[in-house]
NUFIDO-752044 format. One record per atom (N, C-alpha, C): residue number from 1; residue in one letter; atom name; x, y, z. Coordinates in steps of 0.2 Angstrom, whole numbers, m for minus. Layout:
N
NUM;a;CA;X;Y;Z
...
# end
This chain:
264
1;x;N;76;m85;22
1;x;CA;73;m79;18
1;x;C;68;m76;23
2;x;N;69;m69;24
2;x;CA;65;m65;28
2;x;C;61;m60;23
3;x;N;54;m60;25
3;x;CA;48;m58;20
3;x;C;45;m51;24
4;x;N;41;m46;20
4;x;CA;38;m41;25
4;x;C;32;m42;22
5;x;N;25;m40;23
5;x;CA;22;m40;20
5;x;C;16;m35;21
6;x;N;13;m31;19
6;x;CA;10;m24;19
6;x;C;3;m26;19
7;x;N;m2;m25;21
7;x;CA;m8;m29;18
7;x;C;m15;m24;18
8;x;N;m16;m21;15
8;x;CA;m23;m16;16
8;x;C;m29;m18;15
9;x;N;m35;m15;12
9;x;CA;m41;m18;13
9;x;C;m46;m17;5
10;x;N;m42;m9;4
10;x;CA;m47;m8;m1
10;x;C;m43;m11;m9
11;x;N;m41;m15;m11
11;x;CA;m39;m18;m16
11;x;C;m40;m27;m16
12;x;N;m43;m28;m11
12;x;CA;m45;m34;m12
12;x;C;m50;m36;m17
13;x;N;m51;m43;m18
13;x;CA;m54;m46;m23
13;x;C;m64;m43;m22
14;x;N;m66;m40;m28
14;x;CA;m72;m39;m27
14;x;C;m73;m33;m24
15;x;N;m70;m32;m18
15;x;CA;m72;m26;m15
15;x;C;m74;m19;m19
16;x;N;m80;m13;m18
16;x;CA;m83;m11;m22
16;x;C;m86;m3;m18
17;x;N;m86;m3;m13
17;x;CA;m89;1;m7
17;x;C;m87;4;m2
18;x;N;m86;8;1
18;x;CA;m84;11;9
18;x;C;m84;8;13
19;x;N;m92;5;14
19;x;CA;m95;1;19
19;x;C;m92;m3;21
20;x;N;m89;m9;15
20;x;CA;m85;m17;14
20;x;C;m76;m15;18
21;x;N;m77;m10;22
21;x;CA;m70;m6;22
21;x;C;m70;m2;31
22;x;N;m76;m2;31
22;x;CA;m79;m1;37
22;x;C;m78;m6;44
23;x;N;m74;m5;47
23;x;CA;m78;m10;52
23;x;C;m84;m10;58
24;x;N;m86;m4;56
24;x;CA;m91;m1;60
24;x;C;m99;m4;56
25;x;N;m97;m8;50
25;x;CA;m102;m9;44
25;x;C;m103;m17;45
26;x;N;m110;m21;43
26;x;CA;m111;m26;43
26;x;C;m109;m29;37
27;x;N;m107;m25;31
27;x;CA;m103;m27;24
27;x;C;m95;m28;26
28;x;N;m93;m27;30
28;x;CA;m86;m25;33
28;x;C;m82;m35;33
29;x;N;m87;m39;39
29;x;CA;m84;m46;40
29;x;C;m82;m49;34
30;x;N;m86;m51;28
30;x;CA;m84;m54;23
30;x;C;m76;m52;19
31;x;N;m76;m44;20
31;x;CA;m70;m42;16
31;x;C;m64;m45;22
32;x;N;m66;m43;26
32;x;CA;m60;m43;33
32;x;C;m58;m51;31
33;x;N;m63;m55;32
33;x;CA;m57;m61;28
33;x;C;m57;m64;24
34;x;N;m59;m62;17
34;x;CA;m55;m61;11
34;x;C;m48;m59;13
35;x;N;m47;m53;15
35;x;CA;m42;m50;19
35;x;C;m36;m57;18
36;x;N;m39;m59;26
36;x;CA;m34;m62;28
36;x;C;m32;m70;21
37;x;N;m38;m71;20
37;x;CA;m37;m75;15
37;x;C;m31;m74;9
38;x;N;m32;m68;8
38;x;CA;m26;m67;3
38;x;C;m19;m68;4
39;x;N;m19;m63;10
39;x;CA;m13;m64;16
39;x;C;m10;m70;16
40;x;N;m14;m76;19
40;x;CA;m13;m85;20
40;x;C;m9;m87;11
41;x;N;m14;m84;7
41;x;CA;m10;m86;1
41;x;C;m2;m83;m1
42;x;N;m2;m80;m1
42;x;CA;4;m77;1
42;x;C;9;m79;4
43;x;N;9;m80;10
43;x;CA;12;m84;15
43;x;C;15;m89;14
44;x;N;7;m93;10
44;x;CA;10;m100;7
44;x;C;16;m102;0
45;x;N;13;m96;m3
45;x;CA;19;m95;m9
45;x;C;28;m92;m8
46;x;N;26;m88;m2
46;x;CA;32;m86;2
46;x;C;38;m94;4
47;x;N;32;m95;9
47;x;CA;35;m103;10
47;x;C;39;m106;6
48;x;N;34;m108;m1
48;x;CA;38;m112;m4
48;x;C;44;m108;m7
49;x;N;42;m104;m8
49;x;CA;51;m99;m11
49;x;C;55;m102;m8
50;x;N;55;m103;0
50;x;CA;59;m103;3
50;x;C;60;m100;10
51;x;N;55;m95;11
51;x;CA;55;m90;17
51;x;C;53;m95;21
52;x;N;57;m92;26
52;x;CA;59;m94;35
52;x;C;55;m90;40
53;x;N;55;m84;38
53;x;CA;54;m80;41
53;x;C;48;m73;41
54;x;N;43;m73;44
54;x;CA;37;m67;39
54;x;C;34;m64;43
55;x;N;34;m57;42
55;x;CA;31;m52;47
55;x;C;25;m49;42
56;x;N;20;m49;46
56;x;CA;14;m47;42
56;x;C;10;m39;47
57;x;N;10;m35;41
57;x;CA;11;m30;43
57;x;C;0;m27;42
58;x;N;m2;m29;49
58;x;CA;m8;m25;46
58;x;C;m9;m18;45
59;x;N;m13;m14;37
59;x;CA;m10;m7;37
59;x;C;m16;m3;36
60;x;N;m23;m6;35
60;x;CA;m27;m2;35
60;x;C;m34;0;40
61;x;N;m34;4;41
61;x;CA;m39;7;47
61;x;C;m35;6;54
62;x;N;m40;4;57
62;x;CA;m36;4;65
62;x;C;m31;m2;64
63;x;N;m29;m3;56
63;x;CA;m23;m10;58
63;x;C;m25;m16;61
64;x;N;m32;m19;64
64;x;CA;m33;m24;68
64;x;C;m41;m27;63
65;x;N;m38;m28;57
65;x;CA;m43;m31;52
65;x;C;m44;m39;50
66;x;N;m38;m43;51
66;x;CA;m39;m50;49
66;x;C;m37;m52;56
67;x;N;m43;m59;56
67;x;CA;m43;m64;60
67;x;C;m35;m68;64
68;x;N;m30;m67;68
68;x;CA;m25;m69;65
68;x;C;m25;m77;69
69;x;N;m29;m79;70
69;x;CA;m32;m88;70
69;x;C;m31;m91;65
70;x;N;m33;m86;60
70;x;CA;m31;m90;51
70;x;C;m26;m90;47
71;x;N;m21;m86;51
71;x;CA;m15;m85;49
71;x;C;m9;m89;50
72;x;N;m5;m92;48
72;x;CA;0;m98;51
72;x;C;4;m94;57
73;x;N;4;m101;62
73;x;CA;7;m97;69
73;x;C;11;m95;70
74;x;N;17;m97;62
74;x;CA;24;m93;63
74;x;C;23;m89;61
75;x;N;20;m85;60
75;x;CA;20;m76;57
75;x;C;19;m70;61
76;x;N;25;m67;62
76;x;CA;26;m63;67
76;x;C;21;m54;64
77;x;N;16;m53;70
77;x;CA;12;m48;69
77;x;C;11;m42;68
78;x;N;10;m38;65
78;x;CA;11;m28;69
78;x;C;3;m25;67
79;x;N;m1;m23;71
79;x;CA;m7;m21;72
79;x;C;m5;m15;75
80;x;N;m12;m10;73
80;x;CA;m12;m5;76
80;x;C;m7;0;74
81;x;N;m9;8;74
81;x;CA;m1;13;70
81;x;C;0;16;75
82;x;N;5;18;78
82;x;CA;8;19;81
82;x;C;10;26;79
83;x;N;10;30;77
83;x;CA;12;37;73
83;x;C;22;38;70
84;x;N;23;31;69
84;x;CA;31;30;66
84;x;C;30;30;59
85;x;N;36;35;55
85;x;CA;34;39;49
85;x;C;34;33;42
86;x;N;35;26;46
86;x;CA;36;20;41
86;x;C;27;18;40
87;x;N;24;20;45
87;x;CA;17;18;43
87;x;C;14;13;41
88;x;N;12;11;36
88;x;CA;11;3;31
88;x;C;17;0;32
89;x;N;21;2;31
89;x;CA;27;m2;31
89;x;C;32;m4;38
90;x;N;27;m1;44
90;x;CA;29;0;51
90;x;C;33;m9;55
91;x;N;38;m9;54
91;x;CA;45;m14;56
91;x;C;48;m19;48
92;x;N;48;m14;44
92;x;CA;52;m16;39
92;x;C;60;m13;43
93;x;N;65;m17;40
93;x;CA;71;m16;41
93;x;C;73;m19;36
94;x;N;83;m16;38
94;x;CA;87;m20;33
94;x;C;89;m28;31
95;x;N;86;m31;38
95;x;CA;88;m38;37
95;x;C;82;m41;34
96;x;N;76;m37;30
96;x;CA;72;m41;25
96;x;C;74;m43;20
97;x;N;75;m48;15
97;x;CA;76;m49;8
97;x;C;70;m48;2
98;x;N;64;m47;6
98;x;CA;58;m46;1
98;x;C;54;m41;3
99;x;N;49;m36;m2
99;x;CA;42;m35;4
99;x;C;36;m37;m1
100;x;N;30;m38;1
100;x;CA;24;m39;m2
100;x;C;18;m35;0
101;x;N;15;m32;m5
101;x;CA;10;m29;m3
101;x;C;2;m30;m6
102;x;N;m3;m35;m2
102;x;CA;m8;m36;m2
102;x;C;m13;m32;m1
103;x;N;m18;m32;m8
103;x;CA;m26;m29;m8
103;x;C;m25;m22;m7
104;x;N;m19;m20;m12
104;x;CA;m16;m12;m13
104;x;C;m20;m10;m16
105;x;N;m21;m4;m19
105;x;CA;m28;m1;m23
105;x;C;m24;6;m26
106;x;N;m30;10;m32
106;x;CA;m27;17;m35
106;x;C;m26;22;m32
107;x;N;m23;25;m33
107;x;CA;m23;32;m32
107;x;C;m27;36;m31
108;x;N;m27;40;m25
108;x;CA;m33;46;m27
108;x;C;m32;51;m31
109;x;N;m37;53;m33
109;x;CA;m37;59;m39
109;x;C;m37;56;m48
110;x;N;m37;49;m47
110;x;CA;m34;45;m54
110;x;C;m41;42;m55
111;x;N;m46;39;m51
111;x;CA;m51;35;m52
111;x;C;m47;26;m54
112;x;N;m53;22;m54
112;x;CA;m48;15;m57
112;x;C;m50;12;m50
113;x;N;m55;14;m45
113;x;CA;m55;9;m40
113;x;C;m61;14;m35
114;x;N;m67;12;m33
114;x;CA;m72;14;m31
114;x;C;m68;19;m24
115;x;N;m64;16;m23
115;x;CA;m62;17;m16
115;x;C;m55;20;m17
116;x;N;m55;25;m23
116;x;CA;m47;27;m24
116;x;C;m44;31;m19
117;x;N;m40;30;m15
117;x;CA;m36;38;m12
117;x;C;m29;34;m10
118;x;N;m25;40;m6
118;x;CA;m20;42;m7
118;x;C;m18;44;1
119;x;N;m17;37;5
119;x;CA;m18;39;14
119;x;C;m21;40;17
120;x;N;m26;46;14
120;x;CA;m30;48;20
120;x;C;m36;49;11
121;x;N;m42;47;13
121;x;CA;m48;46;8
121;x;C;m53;53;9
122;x;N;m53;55;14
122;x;CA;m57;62;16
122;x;C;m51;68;15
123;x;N;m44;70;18
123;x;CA;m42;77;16
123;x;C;m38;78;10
124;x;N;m35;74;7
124;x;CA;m29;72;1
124;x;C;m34;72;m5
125;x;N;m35;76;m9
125;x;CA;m36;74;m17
125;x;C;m32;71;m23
126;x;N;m25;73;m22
126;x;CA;m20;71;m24
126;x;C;m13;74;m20
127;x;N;m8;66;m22
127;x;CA;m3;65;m20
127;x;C;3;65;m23
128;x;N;8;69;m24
128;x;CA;14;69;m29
128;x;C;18;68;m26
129;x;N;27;62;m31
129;x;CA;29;61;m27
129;x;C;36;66;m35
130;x;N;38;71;m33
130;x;CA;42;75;m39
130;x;C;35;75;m42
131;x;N;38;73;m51
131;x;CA;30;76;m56
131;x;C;28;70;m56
132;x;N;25;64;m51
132;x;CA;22;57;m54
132;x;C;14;58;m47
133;x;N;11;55;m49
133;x;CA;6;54;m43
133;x;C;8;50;m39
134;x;N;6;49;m33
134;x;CA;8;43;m30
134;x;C;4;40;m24
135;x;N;4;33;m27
135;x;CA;m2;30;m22
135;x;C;2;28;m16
136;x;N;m1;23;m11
136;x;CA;0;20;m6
136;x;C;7;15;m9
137;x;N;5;13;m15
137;x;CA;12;7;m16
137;x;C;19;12;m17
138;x;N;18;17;m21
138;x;CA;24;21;m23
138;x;C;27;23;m16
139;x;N;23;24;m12
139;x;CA;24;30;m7
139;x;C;30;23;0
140;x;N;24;16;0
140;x;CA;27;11;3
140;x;C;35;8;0
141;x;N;36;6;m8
141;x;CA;39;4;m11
141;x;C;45;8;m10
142;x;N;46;16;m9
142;x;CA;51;20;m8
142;x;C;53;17;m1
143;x;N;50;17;3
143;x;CA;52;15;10
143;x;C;55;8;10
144;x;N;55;4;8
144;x;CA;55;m5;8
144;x;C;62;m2;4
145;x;N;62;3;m2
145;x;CA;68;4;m4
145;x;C;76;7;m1
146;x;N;72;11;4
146;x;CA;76;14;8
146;x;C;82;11;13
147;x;N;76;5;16
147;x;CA;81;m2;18
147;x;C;82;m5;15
148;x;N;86;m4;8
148;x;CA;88;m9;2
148;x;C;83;m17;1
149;x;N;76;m17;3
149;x;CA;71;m21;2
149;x;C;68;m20;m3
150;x;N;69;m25;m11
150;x;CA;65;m26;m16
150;x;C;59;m26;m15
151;x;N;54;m22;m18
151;x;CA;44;m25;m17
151;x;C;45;m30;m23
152;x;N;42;m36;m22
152;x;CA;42;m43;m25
152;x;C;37;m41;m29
153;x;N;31;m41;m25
153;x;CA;22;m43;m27
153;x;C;19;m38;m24
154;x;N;14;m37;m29
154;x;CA;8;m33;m27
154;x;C;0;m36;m30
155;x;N;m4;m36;m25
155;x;CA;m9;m38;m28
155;x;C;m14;m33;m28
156;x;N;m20;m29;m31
156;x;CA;m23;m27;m32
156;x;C;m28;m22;m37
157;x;N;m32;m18;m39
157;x;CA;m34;m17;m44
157;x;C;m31;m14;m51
158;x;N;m33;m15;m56
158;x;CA;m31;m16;m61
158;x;C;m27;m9;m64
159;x;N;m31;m3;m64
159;x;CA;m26;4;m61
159;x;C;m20;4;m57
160;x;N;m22;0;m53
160;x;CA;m13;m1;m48
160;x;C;m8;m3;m52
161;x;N;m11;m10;m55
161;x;CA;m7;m13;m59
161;x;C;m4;m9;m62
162;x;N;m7;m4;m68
162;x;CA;m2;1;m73
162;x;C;1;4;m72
163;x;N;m1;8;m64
163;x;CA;2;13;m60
163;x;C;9;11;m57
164;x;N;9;3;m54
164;x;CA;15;2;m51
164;x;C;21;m1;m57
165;x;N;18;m4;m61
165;x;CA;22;m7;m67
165;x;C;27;m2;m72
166;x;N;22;2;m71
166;x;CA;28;9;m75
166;x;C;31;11;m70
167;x;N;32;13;m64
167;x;CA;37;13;m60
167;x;C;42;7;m59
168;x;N;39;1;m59
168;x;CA;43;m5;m59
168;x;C;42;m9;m64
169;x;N;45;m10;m70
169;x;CA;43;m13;m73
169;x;C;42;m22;m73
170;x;N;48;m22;m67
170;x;CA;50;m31;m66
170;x;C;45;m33;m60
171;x;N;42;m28;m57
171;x;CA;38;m31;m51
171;x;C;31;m37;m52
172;x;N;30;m41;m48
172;x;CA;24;m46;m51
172;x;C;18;m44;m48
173;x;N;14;m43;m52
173;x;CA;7;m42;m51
173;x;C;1;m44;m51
174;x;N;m2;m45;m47
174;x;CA;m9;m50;m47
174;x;C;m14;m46;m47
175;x;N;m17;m44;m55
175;x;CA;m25;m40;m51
175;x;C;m31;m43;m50
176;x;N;m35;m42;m44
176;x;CA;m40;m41;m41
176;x;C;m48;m41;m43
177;x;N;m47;m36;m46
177;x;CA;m54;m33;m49
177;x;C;m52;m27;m55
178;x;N;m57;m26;m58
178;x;CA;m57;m20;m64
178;x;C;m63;m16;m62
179;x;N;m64;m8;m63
179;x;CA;m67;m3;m58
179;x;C;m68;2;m63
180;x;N;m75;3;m66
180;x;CA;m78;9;m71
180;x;C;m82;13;m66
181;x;N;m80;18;m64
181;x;CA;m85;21;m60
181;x;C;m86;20;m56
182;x;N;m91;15;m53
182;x;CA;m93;14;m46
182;x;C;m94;6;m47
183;x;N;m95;3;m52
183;x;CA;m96;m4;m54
183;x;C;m89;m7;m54
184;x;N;m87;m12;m53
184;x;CA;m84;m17;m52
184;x;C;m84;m22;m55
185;x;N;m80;m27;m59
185;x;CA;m79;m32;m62
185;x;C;m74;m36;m60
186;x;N;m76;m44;m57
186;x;CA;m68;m49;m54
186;x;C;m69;m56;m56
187;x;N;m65;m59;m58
187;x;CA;m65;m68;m56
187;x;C;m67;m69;m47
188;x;N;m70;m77;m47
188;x;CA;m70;m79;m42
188;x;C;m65;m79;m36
189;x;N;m67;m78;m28
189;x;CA;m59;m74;m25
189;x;C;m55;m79;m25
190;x;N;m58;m86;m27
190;x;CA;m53;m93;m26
190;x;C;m45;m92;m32
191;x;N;m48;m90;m36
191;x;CA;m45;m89;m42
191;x;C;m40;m83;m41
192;x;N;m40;m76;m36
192;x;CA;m36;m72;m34
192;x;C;m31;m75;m29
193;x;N;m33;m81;m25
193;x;CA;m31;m84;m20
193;x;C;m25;m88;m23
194;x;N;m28;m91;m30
194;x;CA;m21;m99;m32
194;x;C;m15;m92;m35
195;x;N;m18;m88;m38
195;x;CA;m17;m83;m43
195;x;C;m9;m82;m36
196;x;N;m14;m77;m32
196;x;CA;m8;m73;m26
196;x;C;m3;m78;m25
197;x;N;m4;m87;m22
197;x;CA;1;m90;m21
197;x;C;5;m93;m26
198;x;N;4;m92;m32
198;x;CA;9;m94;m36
198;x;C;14;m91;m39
199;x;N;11;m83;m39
199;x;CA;13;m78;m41
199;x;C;19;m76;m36
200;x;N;18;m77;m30
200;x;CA;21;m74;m25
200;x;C;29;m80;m23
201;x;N;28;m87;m24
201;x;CA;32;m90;m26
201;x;C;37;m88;m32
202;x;N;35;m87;m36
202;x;CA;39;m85;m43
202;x;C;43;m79;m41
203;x;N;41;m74;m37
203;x;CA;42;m67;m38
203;x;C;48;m69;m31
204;x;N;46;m73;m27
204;x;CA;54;m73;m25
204;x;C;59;m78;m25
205;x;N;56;m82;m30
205;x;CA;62;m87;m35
205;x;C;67;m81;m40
206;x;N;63;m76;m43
206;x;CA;68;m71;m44
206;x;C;66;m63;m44
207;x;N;68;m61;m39
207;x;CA;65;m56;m34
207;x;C;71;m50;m40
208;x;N;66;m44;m41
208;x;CA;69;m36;m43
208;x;C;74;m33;m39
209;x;N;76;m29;m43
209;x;CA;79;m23;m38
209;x;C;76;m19;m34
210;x;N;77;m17;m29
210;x;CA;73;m13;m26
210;x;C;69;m7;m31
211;x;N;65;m2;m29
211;x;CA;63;4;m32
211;x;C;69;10;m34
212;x;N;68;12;m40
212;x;CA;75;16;m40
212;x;C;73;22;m33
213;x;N;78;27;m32
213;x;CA;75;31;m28
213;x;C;78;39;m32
214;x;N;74;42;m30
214;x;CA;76;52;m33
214;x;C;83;53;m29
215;x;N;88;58;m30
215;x;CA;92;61;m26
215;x;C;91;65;m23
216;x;N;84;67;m26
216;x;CA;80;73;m19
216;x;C;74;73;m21
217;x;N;67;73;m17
217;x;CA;62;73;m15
217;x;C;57;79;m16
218;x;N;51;78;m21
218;x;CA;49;86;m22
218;x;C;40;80;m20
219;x;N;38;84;m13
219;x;CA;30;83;m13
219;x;C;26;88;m12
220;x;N;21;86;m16
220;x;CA;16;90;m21
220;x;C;9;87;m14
221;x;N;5;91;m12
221;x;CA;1;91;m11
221;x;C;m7;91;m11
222;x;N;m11;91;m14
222;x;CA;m18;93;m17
222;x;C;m24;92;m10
223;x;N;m25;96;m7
223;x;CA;m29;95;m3
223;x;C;m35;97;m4
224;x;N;m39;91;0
224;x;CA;m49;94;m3
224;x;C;m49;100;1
225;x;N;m47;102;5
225;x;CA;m48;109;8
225;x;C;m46;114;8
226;x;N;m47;119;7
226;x;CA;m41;124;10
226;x;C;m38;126;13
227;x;N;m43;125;20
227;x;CA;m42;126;27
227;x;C;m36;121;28
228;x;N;m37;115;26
228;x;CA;m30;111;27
228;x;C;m22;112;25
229;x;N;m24;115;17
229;x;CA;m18;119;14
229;x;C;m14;126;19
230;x;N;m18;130;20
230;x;CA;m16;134;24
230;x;C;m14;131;32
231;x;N;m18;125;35
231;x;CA;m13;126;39
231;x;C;m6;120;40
232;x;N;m8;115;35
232;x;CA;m1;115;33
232;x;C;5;116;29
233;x;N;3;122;27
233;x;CA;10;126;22
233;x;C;14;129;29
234;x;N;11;128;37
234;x;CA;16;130;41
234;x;C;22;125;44
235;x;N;20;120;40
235;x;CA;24;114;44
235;x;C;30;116;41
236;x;N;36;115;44
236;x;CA;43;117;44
236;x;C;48;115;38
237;x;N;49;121;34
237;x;CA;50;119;26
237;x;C;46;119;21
238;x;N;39;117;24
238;x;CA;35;116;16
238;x;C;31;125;17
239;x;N;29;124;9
239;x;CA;26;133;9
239;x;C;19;129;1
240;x;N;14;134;6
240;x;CA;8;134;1
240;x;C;10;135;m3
241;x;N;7;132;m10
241;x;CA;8;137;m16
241;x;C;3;138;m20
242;x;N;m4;137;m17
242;x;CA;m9;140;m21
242;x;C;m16;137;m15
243;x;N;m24;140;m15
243;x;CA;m25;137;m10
243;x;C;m26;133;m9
244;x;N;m25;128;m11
244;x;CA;m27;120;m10
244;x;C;m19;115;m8
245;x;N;m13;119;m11
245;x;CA;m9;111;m11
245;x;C;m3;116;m9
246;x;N;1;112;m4
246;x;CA;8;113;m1
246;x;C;11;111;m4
247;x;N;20;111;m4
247;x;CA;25;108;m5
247;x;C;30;108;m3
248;x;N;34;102;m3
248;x;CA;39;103;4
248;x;C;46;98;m1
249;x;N;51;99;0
249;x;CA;58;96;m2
249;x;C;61;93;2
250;x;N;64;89;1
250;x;CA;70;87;6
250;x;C;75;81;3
251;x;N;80;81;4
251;x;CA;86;74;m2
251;x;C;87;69;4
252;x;N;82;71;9
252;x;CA;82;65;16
252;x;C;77;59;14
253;x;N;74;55;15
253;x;CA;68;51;13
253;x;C;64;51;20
254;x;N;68;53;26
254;x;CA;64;52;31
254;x;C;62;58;33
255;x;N;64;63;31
255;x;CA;60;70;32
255;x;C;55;69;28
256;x;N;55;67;22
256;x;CA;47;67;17
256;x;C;43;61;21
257;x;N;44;56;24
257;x;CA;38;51;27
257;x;C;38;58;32
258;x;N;42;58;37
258;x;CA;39;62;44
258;x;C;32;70;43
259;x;N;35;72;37
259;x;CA;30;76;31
259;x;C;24;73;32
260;x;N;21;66;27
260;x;CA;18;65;26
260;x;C;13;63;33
261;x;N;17;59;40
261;x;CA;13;57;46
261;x;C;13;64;47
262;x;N;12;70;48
262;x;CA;12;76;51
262;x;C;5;77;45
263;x;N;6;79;40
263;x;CA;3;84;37
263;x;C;m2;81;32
264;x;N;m3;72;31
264;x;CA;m8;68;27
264;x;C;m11;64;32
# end
């Protein structure tokens, strides 16, 4: 059994701030291996499934956030983004059977996570995928789908949970933490940790169907800028449609990622 696994930073357990997300921050180390911690639990739950095989996919900031000393030596790497329209999900293929996404977070524009956004946390105020909002899990879960890859597990805030669940309703979910505002409420991480590898076992003891997919692709853009909106309603295909938000179509799925690396 071959595993993907997606791993980001701001949906970890307790995380609460910018800074903790930072690696330029001295709040930054603790989360970073939390991070990897999670990941290892994972891992370990994958294992006993049964998986042989795991590609761990570092996805957020410069991609070069967990320790990989604490990682098990079989687990084959990917750091660092390369500008390919997979992204987060950069060397997912069709001979995966699973994918998994660790310390995923809300939505921009939705609140439910101090640190909510939508790929890019400075130009994006909201992200549409047709009429639905769409976070980083919707947006990677499409991709994982494309190569006929089931997403197993998600773990991260409690907003995510309701967010990803209604799109999939069989998917297993581990949350993290709960987010009023700018305050934060979690169990101990150890407790996120037994939680991720148990959960992450069961869910590839009997793994879902992949993410259903649209027959064609309507994205909605909401930028904090105007200046952004204007100059990407030039990108080929998509047209402003009011000052703040583009929109672009296509019944392709790789023309809307190559969209989204170009214009988010």
């Amino acid at each position: 059994m071959k595993v993907f696994i997606s791993a980001d930073i701001e949906g970890i357990t307790g995380i609460s701030h910018w800074s903790q997300a930072d690696k330029k921050d001295t709040a930054y180390a603790p989360l970073a291996r939390r991070m990897g911690e999670e990941v290892q639990a994972a891992i370990k739950g994958a294992k006993a499934a049964g998986a042989t095989e795991i590609v761990l996919r570092d996805a957020h900031g410069s991609a070069e956030n967990m320790d990989v000393e604490r990682i098990d030596e079989d687990v084959r790497f990917i750091q660092r983004f390369n500008g390919h329209p997979d992204h987060m999900m950069y060397g997912i293929d069709e001979s995966f059977d699973a994918a998994m996404m660790i310390g995923y977070h809300a939505a921009g524009g939705i609140g439910g996570n101090p640190l909510a956004h939508t790929l890019s946390s400075r130009r994006v105020h909201k992200l549409y995928i047709d009429d639905d909002i769409a976070s980083e899990f919707l947006v990677n879960a499409l991709i994982a789908a494309e190569k006929g890859v089931p997403t197993v597990l998600v773990s991260g805030d409690e907003t995510l949970r309701d967010h990803a669940l209604e799109h999939q309703p069989s998917l297993t979910f581990v949350p993290t933490f709960k987010a009023e505002g700018a305050g934060v409420s979690f169990y101990h991480p150890k407790r996120s940790l037994r939680e991720i590898e148990k959960k992450a076992r069961a869910a590839l003891e009997n793994p879902p169907s992949p993410l259903k997919r649209p027959r064609r692709y309507t994205i909605t853009v909401e930028y904090t800028s105007h200046l952004d909106a204007y100059a990407y309603g030039f990108y080929p295909g998509a047209k402003q449609i009011d000052a703040h938000t583009v929109q672009f179509q296509s019944k392709h799925f790789d023309d809307i990622k190559t969209f989204l690396v170009f214009c988010v």
